[in-house]
C-alpha positions as CSV (number, residue, x, y, z in Angstrom):
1,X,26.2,-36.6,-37.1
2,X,23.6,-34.6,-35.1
3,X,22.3,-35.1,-31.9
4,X,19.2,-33.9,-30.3
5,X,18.6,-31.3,-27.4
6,X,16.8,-32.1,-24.7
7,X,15.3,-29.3,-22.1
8,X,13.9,-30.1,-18.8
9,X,11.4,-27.5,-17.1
10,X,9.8,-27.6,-13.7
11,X,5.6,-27.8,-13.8
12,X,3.4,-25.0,-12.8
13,X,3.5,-26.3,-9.7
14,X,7.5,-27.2,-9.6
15,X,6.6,-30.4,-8.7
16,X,7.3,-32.3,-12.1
17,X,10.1,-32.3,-14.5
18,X,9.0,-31.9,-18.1
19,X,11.1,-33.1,-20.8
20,X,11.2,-31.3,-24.1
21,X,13.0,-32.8,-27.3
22,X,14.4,-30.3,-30.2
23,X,16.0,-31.8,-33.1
24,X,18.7,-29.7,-34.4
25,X,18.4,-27.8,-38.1
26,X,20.7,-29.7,-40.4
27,X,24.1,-27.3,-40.6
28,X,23.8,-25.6,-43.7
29,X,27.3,-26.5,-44.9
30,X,27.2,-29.9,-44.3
31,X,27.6,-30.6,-48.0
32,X,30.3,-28.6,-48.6
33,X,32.0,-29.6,-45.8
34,X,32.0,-33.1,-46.9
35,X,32.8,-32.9,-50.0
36,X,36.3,-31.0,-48.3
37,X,36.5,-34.1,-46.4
38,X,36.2,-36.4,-49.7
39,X,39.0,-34.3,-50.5
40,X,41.6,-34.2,-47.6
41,X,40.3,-37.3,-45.9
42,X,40.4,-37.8,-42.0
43,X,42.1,-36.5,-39.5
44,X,41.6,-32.1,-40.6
45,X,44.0,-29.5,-39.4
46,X,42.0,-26.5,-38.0
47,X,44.1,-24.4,-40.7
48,X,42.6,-26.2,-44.0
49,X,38.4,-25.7,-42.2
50,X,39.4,-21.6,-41.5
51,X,41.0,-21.1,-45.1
52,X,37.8,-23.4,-46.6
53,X,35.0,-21.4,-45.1
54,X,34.6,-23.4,-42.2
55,X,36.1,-21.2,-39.3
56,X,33.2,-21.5,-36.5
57,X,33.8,-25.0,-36.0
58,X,37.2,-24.0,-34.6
59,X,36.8,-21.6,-32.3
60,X,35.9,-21.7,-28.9
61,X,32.7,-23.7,-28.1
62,X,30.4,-25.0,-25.0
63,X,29.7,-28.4,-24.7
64,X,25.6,-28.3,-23.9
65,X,25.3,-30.8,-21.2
66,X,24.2,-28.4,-18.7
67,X,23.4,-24.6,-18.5
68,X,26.4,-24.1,-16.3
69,X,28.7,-26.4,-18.8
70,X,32.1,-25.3,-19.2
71,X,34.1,-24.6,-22.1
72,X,35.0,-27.8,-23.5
73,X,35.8,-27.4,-27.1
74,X,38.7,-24.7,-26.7
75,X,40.1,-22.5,-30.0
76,X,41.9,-24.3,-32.2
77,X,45.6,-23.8,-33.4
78,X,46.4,-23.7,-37.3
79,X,48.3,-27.4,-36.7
80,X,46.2,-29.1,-34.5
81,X,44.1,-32.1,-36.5
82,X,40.7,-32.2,-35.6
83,X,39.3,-36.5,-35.7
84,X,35.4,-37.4,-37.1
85,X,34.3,-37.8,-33.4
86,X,35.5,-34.4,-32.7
87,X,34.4,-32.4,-35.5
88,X,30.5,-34.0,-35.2
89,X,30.7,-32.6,-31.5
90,X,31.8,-29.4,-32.7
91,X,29.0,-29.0,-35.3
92,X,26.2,-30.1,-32.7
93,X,27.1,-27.7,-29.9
94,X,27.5,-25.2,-33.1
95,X,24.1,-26.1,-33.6
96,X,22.7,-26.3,-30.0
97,X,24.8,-22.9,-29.5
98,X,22.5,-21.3,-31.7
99,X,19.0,-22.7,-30.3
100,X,19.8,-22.4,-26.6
101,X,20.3,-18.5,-27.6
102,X,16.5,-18.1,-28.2
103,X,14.3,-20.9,-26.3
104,X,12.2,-19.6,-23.9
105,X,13.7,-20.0,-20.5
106,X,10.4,-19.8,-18.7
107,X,10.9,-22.8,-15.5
108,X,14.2,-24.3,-17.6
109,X,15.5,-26.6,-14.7
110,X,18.5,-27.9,-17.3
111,X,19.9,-28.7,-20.7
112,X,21.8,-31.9,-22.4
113,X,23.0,-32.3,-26.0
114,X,23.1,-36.5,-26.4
115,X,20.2,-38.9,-26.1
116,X,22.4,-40.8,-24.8
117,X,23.0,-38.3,-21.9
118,X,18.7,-37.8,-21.4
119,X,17.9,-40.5,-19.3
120,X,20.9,-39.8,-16.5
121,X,20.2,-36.0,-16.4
122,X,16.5,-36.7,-16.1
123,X,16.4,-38.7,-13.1
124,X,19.4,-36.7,-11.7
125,X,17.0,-33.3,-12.3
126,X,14.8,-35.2,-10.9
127,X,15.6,-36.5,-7.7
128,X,17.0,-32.8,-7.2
129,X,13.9,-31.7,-7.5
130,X,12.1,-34.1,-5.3
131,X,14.8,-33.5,-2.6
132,X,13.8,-30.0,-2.9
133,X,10.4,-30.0,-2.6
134,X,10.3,-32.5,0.3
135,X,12.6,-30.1,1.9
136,X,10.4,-27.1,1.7
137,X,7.5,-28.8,2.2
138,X,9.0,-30.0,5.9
139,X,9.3,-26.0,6.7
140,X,5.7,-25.5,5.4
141,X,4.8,-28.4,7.0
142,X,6.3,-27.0,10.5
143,X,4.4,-23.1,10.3
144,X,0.9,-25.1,9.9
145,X,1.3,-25.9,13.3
146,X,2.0,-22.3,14.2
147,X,-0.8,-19.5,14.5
148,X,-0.5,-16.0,14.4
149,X,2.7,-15.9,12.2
150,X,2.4,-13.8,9.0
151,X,3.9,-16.6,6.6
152,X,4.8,-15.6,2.9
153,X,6.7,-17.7,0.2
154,X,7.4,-17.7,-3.5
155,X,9.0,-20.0,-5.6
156,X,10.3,-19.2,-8.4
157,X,13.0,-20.2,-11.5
158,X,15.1,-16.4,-10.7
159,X,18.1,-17.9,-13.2
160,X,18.2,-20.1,-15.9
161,X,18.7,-23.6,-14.0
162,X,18.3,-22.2,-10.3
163,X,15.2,-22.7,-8.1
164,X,14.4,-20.1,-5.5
165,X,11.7,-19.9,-2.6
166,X,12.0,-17.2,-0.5
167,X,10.4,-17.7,3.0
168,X,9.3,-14.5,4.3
169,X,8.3,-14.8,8.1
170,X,6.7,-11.8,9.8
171,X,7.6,-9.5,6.6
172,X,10.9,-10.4,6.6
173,X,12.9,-12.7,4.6
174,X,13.8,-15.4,7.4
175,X,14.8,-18.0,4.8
176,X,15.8,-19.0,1.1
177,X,15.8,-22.6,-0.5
178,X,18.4,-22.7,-3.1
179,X,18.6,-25.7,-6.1
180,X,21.3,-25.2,-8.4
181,X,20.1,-27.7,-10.9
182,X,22.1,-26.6,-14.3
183,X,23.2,-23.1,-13.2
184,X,24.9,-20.8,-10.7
185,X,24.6,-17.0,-9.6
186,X,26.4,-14.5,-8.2
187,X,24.0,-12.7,-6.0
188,X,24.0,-9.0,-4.9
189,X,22.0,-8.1,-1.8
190,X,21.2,-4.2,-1.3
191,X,21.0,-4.4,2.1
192,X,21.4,-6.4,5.2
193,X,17.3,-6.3,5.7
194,X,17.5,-8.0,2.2
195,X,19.9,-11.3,3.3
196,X,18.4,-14.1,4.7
197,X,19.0,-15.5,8.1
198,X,19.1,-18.9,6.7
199,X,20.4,-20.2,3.1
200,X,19.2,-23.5,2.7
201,X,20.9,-25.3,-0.6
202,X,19.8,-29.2,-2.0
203,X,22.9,-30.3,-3.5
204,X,23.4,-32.8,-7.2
205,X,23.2,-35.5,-4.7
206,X,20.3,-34.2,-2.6
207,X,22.3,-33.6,0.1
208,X,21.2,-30.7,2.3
209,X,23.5,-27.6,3.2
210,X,22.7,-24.8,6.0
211,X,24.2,-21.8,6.0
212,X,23.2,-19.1,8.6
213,X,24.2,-15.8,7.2
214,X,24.2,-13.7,10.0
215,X,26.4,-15.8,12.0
216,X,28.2,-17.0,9.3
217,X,28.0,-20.4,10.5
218,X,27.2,-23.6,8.3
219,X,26.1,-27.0,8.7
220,X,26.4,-30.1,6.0
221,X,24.6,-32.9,5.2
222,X,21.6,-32.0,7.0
223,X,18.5,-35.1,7.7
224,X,15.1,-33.5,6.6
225,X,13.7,-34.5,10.2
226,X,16.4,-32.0,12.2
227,X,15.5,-28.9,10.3
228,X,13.0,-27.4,12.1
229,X,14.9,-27.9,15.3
230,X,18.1,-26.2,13.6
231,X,15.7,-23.3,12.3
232,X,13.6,-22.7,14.6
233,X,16.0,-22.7,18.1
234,X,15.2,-20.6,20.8
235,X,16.5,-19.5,24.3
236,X,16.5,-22.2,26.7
237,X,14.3,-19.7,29.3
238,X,12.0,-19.1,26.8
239,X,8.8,-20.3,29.0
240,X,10.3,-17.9,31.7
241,X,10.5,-14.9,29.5
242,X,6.9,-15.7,28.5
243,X,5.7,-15.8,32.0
244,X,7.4,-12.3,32.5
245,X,5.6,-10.6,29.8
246,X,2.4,-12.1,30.8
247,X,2.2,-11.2,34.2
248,X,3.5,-7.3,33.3
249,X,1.2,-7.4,30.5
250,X,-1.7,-8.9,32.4
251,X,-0.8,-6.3,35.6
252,X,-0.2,-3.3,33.4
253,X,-3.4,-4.1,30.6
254,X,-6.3,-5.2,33.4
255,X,-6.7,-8.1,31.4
256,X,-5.9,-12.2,31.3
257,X,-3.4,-13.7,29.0
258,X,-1.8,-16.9,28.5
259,X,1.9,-18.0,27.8
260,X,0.6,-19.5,24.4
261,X,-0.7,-15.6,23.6
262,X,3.0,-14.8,23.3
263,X,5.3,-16.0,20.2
264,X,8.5,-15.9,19.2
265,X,9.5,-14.1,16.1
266,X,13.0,-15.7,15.4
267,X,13.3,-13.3,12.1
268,X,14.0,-10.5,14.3
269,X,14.4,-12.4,17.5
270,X,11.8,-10.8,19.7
271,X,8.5,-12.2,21.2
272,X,4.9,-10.2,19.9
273,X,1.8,-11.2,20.9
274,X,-1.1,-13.0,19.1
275,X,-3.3,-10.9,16.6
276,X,-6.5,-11.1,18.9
277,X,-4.8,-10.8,22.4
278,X,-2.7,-7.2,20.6
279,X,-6.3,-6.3,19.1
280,X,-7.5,-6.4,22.6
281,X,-5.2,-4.6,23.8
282,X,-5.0,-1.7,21.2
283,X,-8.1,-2.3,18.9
284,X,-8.1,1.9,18.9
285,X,-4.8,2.4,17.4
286,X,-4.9,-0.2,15.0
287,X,-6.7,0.3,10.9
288,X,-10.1,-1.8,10.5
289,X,-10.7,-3.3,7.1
290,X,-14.0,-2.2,7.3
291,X,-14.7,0.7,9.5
292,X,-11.7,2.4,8.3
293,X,-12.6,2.5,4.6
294,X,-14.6,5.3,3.0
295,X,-16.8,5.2,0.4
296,X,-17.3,9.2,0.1
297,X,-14.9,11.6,-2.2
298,X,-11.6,12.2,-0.6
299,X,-9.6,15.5,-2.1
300,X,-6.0,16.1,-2.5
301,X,-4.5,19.5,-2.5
302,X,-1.9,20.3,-4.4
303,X,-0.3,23.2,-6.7
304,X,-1.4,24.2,-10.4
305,X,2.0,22.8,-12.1
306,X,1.7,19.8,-10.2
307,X,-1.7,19.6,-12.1
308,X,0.0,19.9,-15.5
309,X,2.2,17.4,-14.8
310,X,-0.1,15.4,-13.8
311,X,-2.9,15.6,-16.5
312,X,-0.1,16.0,-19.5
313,X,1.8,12.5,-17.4
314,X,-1.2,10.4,-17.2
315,X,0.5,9.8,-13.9
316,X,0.1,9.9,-10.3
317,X,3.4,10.2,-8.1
318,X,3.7,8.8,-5.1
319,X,6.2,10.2,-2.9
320,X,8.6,8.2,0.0
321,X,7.9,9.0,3.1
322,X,11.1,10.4,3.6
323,X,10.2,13.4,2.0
324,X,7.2,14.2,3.8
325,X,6.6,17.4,5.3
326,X,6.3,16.0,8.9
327,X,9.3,15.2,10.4
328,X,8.2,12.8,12.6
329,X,6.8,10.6,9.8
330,X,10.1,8.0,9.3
331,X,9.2,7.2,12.7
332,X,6.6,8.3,14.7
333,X,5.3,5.2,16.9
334,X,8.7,2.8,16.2
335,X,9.9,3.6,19.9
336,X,7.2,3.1,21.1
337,X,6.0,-0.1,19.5
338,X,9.1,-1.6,19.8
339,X,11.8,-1.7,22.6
340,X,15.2,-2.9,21.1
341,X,17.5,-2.6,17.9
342,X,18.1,-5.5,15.9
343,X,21.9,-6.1,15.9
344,X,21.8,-5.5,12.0
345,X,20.8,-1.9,12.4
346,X,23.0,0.7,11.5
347,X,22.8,4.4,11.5
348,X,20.6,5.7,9.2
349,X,18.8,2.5,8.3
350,X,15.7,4.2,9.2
351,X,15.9,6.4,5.8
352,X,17.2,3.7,3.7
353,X,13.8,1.4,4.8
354,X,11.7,4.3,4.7
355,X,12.8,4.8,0.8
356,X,11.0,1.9,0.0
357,X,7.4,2.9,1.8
358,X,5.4,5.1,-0.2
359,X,2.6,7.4,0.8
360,X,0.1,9.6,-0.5
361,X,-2.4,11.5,1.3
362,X,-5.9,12.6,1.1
363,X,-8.4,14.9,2.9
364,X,-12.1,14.3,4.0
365,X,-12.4,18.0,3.6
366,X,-13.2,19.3,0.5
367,X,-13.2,22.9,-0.5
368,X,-11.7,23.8,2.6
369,X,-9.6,27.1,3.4
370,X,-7.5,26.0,6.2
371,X,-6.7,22.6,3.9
372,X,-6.0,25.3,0.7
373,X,-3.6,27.6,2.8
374,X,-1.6,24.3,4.0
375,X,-1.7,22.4,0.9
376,X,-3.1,24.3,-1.9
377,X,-0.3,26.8,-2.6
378,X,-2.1,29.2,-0.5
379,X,-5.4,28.7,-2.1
380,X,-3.5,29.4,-5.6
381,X,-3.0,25.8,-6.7
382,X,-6.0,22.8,-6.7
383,X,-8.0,20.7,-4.9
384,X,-8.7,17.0,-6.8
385,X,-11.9,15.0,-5.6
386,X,-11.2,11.3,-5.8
387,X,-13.5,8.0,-5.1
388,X,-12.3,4.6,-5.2
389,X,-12.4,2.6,-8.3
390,X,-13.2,-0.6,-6.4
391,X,-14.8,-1.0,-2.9
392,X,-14.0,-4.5,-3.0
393,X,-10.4,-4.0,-3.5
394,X,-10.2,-0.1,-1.7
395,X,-6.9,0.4,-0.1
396,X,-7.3,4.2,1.6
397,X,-7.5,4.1,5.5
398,X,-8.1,6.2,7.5
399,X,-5.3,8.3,10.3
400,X,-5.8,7.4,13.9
401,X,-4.6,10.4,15.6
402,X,-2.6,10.0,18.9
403,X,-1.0,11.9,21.7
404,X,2.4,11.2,23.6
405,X,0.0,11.5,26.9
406,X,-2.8,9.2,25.5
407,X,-3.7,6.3,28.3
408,X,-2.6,3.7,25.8
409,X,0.7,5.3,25.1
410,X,1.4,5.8,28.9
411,X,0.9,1.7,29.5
412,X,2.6,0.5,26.5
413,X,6.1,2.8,27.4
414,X,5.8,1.4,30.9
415,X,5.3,-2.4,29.6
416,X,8.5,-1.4,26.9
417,X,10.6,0.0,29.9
418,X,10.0,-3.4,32.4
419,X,10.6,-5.3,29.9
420,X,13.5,-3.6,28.3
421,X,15.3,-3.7,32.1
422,X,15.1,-7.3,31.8
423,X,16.8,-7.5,28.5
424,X,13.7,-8.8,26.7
425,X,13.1,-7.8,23.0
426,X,9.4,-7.0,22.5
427,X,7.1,-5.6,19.5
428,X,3.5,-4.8,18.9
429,X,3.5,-6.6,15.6
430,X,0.3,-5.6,14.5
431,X,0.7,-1.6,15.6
432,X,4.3,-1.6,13.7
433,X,2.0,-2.6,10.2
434,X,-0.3,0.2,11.3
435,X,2.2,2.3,12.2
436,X,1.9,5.1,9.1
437,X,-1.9,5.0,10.0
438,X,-0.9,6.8,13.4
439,X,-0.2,10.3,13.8
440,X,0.0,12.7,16.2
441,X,-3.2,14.3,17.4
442,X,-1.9,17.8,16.6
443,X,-3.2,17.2,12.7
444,X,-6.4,15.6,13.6
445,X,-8.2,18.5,11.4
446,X,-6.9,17.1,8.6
447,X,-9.2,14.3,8.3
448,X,-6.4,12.3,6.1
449,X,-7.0,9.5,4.9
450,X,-3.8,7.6,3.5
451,X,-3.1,5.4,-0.1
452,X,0.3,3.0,1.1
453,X,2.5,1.1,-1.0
454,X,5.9,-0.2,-0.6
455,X,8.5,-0.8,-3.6
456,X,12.4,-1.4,-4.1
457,X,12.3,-0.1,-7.6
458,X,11.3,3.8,-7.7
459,X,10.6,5.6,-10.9
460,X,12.7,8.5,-9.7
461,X,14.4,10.5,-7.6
462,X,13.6,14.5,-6.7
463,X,14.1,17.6,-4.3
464,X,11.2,18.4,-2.1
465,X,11.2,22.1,-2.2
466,X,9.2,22.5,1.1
467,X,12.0,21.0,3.2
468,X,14.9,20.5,0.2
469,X,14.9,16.9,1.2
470,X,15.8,14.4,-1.9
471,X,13.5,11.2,-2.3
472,X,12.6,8.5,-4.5
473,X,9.1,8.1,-6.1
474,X,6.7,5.6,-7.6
475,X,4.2,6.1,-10.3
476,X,1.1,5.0,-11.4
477,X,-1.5,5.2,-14.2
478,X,-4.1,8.1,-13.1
479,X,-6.4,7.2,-16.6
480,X,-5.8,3.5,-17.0
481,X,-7.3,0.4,-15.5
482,X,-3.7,-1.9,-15.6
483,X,-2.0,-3.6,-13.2
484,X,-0.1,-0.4,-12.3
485,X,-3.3,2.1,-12.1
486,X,-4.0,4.5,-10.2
487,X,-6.7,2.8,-7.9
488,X,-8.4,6.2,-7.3
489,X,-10.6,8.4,-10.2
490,X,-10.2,11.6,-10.6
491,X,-13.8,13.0,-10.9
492,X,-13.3,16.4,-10.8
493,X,-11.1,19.5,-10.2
494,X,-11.8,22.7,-8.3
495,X,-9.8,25.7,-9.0
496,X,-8.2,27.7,-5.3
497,X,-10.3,30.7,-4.6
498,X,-6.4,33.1,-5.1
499,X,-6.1,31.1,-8.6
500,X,-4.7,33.6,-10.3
501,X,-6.2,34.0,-14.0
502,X,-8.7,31.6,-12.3
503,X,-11.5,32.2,-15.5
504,X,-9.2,31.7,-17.9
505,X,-7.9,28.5,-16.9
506,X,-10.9,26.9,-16.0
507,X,-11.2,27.0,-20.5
508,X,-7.5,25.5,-20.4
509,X,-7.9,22.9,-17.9
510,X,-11.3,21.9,-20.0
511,X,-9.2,22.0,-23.2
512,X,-5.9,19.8,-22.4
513,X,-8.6,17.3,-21.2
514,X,-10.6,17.2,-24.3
515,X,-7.3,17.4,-26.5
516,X,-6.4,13.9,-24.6
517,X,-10.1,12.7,-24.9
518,X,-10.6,12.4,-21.2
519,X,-14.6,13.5,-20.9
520,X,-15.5,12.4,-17.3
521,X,-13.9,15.0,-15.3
522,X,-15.5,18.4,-13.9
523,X,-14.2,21.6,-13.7
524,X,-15.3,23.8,-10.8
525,X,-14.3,26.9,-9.2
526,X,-14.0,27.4,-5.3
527,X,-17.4,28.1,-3.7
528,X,-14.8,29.9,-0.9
529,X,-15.9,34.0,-1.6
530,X,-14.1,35.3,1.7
531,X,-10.2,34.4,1.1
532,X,-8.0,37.7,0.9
């Protein structure tokens, strides 16, 4: 009377399909229930299994032939007779019902009740799966060829019985492989930077479906070999536009570049230029890996209730850099790094991307009374000393300060403006990804030094009271060693030289950390004697 269930999960790799076998439990009525049907006999009314006890056989169940299965055994009316065949299905996706509620759903690719069903959906899960990787692996296949492209992708079961990889080209999400192999979704995209260009979906039959969602355009039935040439289409003068930017880069720059130094960024439809050839061009502009770390104490200045939150937290926030005190911080650089709007902007898009970049900053100065007066509450609040917890992994660089007059700056606006007058979209790829490293040479004794991070999912949401400015915020562990730490330690804290009470709480600073059992931190007062 009961069948088996069978799952079927993609590999690590989701190259595979992985069969799984549960038996069912044994339905813990079945005797009574057949010594009813010893009784009445063959076929039941729905009426005599409610008024005997037997009322979940006759309501509304799914047949489990597929995650996405419909409702195939509907509610049952009082006269309707139910046959043997019938009721046995009932009681197995009763059963199955109740498993499927709690397996672990980790890579499920599908689901059928029936070993007489198994083989049929394995191969069909299979050749889905084949179709799909062979797919994507064409793409991958396509980029090897390509240099200078930043190429990300992830593939991942997001639903139960729905494979996902999301291609990310150039930091933005360019195109997304879609299986529906036992299940659907209803997708929600926050925003139009969130959509890919392309939707690329390997059907039951391993047909292949395009669907460009900007243009709203589709295509069916695609062959494997035509992909990259639907994909990856660009203007028919594109060898001429390269030739343009060469010779203005090549006139403006003093230097010798190639048509192959130029690429074609078809996620935001604009040509950039290869790392090295952009390195070349603005090597002092752009953050070193190496030169630009420190291994020295950077401070941070910061108020003395800003402390307590922080100490009696455990946790560092991270502010958007929406809310920072700099107007010019949402986009200082952007105009000039890049000469056209993509034709998905919108007004205001520039706050809603800048909520998801998060920044905090740092000073090489320490102890400083220009630094307390800015940042310090007026020498009343705090200065923290920070070092790196790992130089291997250290992700603080350091501000390159500009001016709107600097040589560079002058020759890249006059290579944006020619090449803007001949309609050609053009970005400094490279400088863009550096972009909240720049800033203007005005706060150049600072000495910042900057900890970035970018997130969709903020911890929260306040008012900045220096410019009453509301923006989101991240969070992470100041005291732990997780995977959301704080990747900075807090070595010690020096009290502001106009701390008021500044004796007293140097004991209650020292006291809330010994109450939470955090030893490793110093206490010190401001060596500053001449604020007044």
């Amino acid at each position: 009377m009961i069948d088996d269930l069978f799952l079927y999960r993609a590999s690590d790799d989701y190259k595979q399909v992985i069969e799984e076998r549960f038996v069912l439990p044994e339905y813990d009525k079945i005797f009574e229930l057949s010594a009813l049907l010893q009784r009445t006999g063959l076929p039941v009314s729905a009426r005599v299994l409610r008024e005997s006890g037997f009322s979940e056989l006759t309501e509304e169940l799914k047949e489990c032939t597929s995650i996405s299965s419909s409702i195939v055994h509907g509610k049952l009316d009082d006269d309707q007779l139910i046959s043997n065949v019938e009721l046995e299905k009932r009681i197995s996706c009763y059963l199955a019902r109740n498993v499927i509620e709690n397996i672990d759903e980790i890579r499920l690719l599908d689901i059928c009740l029936e070993s007489s069903r198994a083989k049929w959906t394995k191969r069909k899960v299979e050749s889905q799966l084949a179709a799909y990787n062979n797919t994507l692996d064409s793409i991958i296949d396509f980029f090897k060829d390509l240099k200078d492209y930043d190429i990300e992708y992830d593939t991942a079961i997001k639903y139960k019985g729905v494979m996902i990889t999301d291609l990310y080209l150039n930091n933005r999400l360019y195109i997304s492989f879609e299986a529906f192999f036992g299940g659907t979704i209803i997708s929600i995209v926050p925003t139009q930077y969130d959509m890919p260009i392309w939707e690329i979906i390997v059907n039951h039959d391993c047909k292949i479906d395009l669907y460009n969602k900007r243009l709203k355009t589709s295509c069916k039935d695609v062959l494997i070999e035509n992909l990259s040439s639907i994909l990856f289409c660009t203007q028919n003068k594109k060898e001429e536009v390269q030739q343009i930017i060469v010779d203005n880069i090549n006139a403006i720059f003093d230097i010798n570049i190639l048509s192959d130094d130029v690429c074609y960024d078809w996620s935001k439809d604009c040509y950039f230029l290869r790392q090295n050839i952009e390195t070349k061009i603005a090597d002092s502009f752009l953050a070193n890996d190496e030169t630009d770390k420190t291994d020295k104490e950077v401070v941070k200045y910061t108020s003395f209730q800003t402390l307590l939150a922080t100490l009696t937290s455990g946790k560092m926030r991270i502010n958007s850099i929406v809310g920072m005190n700099d107007k010019t911080e949402v986009n200082f650089m952007t105009d000039i790094i890049k000469n056209f709007r993509e034709s998905i902007e919108e007004e205001g898009d520039e706050y809603l991307l800048a909520n998801r970049k998060f920044i905090t900053s740092f000073s090489g100065k320490k102890d400083d009374l220009n630094m307390w007066r800015l940042y310090g509450d007026n020498a009343r609040g705090v200065c923290l000393v920070f070092s790196p917890k790992s130089q291997q992994d250290n992700p603080l660089r350091k501000i390159k300060y500009v001016a709107e007059d600097d040589e560079l700056i002058l020759k890249i606006n006059q290579l944006m403006t020619a090449l803007k007058g001949k309609n050609i979209n053009f970005c400094f790829n490279k400088m863009l990804s550096n972009q909240h490293f720049i800033k203007h040479k005005d706060y150049v004794d600072e000495d910042e030094y900057r900890y970035y991070l970018e997130s969709d999912k903020p911890a929260g949401w306040y008012i900045n009271n220096d410019n009453n400015v509301m923006t989101p915020y991240v969070e992470k562990d100041l005291f732990g060693n997780g995977a959301n730490s704080f990747p900075f330690q807090l070595k010690s804290i020096i009290l502001g030289p106009a701390m008021v009470a500044q004796d007293v709480n140097f004991f209650q600073i020292k006291t809330l950390l010994n109450v939470n059992r955090i030893f490793s931190i110093n206490i010190e007062k401001s060596k500053i004697s001449s604020y007044r």
